[in-house]
C-alpha positions in Angstrom: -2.8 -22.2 -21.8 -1.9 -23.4 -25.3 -0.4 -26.7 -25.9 0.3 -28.9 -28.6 1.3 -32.2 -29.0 2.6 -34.0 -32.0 2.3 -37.8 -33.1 2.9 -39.6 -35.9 6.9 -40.0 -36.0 9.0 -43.7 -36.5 11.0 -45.2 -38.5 10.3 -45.5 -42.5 12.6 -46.5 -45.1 13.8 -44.3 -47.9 10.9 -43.4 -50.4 8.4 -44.3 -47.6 5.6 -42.2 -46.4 4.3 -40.5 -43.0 1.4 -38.3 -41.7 2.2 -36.4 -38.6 -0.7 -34.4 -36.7 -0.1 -32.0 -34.3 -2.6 -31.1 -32.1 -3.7 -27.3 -30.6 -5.3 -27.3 -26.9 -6.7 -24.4 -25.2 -7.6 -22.7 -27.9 -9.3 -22.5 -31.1 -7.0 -23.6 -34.1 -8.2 -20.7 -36.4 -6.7 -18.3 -34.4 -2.8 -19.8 -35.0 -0.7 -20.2 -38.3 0.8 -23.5 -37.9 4.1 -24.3 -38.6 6.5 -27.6 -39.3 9.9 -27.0 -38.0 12.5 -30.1 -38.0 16.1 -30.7 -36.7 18.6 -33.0 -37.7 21.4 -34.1 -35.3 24.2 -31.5 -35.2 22.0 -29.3 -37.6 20.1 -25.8 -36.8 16.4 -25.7 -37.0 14.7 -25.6 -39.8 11.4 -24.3 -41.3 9.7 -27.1 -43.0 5.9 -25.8 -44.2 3.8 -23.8 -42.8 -0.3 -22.7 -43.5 -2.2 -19.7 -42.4 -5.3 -19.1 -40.4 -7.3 -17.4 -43.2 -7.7 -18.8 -47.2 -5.3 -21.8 -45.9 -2.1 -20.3 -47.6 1.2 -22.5 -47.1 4.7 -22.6 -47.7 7.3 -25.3 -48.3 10.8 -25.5 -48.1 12.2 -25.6 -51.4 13.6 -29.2 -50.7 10.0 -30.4 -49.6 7.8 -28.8 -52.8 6.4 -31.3 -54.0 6.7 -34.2 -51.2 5.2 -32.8 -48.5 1.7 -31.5 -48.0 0.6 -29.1 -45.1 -3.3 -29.2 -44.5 -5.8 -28.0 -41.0 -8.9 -29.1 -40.1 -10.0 -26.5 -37.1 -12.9 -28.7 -36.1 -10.7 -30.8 -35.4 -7.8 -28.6 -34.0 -5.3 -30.7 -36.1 -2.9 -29.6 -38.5 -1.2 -32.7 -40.5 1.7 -33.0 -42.7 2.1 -35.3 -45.1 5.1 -36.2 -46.3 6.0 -38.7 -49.1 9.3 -39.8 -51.2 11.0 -39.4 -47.4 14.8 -39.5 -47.9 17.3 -40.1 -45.1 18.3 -36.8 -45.3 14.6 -36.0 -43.6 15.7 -37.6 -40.4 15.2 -35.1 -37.8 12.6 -34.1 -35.2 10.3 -32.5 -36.4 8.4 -30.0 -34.0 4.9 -28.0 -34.3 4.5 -24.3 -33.4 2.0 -21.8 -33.7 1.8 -18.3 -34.3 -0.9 -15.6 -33.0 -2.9 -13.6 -35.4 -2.2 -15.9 -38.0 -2.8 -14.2 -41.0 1.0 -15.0 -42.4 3.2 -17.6 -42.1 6.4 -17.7 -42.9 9.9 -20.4 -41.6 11.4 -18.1 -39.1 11.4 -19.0 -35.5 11.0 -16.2 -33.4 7.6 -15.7 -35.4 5.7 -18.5 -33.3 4.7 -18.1 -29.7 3.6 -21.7 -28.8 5.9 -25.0 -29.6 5.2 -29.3 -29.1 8.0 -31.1 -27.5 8.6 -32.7 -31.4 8.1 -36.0 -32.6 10.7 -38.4 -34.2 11.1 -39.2 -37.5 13.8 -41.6 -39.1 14.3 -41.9 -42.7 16.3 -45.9 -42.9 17.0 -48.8 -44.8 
């Protein structure tokens, strides 16, 4: 049984940085794409960034190029996202999910068979 569990949420002022892991049980992390998804109150779910299995290739929402930062390390079946520059508009809960096969990634929902319970994050002066 696959689980994972996210950590690193709280409260950060505006420009403010934060590192969340999320982290795969019950099975190896090289066999999942990982993906960030967040939601914002009264909002849909978003994709946030995502990486592969394979060569580590990622994608980023257009509003996160260049703040955020998607990375793995399977010996440590962690994937962490770094994300810097945070504005209030990133307040959401942010949730980790992980797709089978693995060999794409991509911010679409139905792709990923295995989702964390999320983690908080609040963007506040």
């Amino acid at each position: 049984q696959v689980q994972i569990v996210e950590s690193g949420g709280g409260l950060v002022q505006p420009g403010g940085s934060l590192q969340l892991s999320c982290v795969v049980s019950g099975s190896p992390l090289d066999y999942y794409a990982i993906a960030w998804f967040r939601q914002a109150p009264g909002k849909e779910r978003e994709g946030v960034s995502c990486i592969t299995r394979s060569h580590g290739s990622t994608y980023y929402r257009d509003s996160m190029k260049g703040r955020f930062t998607i990375s793995r390390d399977n010996a440590k079946n962690t994937v962490y996202l770094q994300m810097n520059s945070l504005k209030p508009e990133d307040t959401a809960i942010y949730y980790c999910a992980a797709a089978q096969g693995g060999y794409y990634c991509g911010p679409v929902e139905h792709e990923y068979d295995y989702w964390g319970q999320g983690t908080q994050v609040t963007v506040s002066s």
